[in-house]
ZATORMAR-99970 format. One line per 4 residues: number of its first residue (from 0); for each residue x, y, z of N, C-alpha, C. Coordinates in steps of 0.1 Angstrom, whole numbers. Layout:
REM residues N
NUM) X Y Z X Y Z X Y Z; ... $
This chain:
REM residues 78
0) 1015 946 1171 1007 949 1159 993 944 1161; 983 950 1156 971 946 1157 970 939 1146; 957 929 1148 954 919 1140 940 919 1139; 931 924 1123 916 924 1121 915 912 1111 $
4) 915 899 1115 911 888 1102 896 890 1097; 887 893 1103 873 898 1099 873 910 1093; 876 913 1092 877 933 1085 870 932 1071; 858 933 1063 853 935 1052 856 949 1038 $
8) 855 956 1051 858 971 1044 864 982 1052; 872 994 1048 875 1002 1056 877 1012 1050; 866 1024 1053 864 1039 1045 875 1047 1054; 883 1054 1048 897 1063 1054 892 1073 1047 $
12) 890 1085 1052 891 1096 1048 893 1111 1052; 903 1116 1050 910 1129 1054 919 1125 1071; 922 1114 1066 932 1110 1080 947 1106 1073; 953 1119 1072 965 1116 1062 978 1110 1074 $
16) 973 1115 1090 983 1113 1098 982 1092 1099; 970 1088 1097 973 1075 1097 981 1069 1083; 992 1059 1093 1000 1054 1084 999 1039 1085; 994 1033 1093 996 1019 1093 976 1009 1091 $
20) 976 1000 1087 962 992 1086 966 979 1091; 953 976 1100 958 961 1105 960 952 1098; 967 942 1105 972 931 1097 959 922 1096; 955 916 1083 944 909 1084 950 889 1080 $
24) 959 889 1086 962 873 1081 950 863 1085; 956 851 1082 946 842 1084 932 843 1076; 930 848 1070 913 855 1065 915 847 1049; 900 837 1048 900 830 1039 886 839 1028 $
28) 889 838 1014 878 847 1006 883 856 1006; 875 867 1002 879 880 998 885 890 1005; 899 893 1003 903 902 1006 897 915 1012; 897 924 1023 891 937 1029 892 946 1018 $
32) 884 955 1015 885 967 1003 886 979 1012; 895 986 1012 902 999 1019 891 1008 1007; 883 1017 1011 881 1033 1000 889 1041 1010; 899 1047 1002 903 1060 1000 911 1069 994 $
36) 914 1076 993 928 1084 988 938 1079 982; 940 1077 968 949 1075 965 964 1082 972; 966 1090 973 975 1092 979 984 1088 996; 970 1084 996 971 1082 1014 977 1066 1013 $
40) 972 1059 998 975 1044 1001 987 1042 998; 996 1056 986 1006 1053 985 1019 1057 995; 1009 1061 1002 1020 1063 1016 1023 1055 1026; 1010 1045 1027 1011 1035 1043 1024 1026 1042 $
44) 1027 1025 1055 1037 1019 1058 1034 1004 1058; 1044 994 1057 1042 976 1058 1051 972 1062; 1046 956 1069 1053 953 1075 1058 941 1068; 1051 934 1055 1055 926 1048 1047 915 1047 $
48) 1050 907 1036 1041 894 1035 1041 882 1049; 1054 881 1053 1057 873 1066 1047 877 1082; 1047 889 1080 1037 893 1093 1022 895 1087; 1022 896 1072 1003 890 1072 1000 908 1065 $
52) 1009 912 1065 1001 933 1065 1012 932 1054; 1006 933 1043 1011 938 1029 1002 944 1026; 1004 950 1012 994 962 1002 985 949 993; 991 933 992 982 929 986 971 920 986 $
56) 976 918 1000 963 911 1011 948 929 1012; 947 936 1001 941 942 1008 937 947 994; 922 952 989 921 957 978 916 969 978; 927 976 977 923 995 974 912 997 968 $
60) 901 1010 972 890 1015 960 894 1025 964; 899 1034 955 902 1049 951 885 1052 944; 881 1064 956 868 1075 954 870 1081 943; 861 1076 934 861 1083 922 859 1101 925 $
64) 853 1107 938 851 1121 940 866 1125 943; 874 1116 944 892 1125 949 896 1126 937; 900 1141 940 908 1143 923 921 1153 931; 934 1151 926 944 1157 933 940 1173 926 $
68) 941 1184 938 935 1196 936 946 1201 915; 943 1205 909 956 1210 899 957 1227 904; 973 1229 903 981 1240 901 975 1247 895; 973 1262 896 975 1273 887 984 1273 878 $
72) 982 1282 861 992 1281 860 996 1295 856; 1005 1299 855 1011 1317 852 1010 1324 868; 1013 1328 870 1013 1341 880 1001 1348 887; 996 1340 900 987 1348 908 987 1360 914 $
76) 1000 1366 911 1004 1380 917 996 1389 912; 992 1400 914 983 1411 907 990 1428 911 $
C-alpha cells in the first residue's frame, strides 16, 4: 500500500476507474481535502482505521459544478 503523510489536497476528476487513495497515517493537523465527485467518493474502496486509509482521515469537497446528469421523463421515442 502506498503511504502520502504530506498530501494537502487531491483534485480527482473524471477518473471513475480509480478506486483506492493513499493512506495518509501519521499526519498531524489537518486532514488532506480530496475535490471530487460525489459519486466517485462513494465508491473508493478502504482498508480501515488500523492501516491509516479510512474515509475519515480525509475531508471530501464535492464540486459544486457536479450535478448527477437527471433522466428524461416520458418517452424519447418519436
Amino acid at each position: 500500500m502506498m503511504s502520502s503523510p504530506m498530501l494537502e489536497t487531491i483534485n480527482v476528476t473524471g477518473c471513475l476507474a480509480l478506486r483506492r487513495l493513499p493512506a495518509v497515517g501519521g499526519r498531524l493537523g489537518q486532514p488532506p481535502t480530496v475535490v471530487c465527485e460525489k459519486d466517485w467518493w462513494n465508491a473508493l474502496e478502504w482498508d480501515g482505521l488500523e492501516a491509516k486509509h479510512h474515509p475519515s482521515l480525509f475531508r471530501p469537497k464535492h464540486s459544486c459544478h457536479y450535478r448527477k446528469p437527471k433522466l428524461l421523463r416520458g418517452s424519447v421515442l418519436r
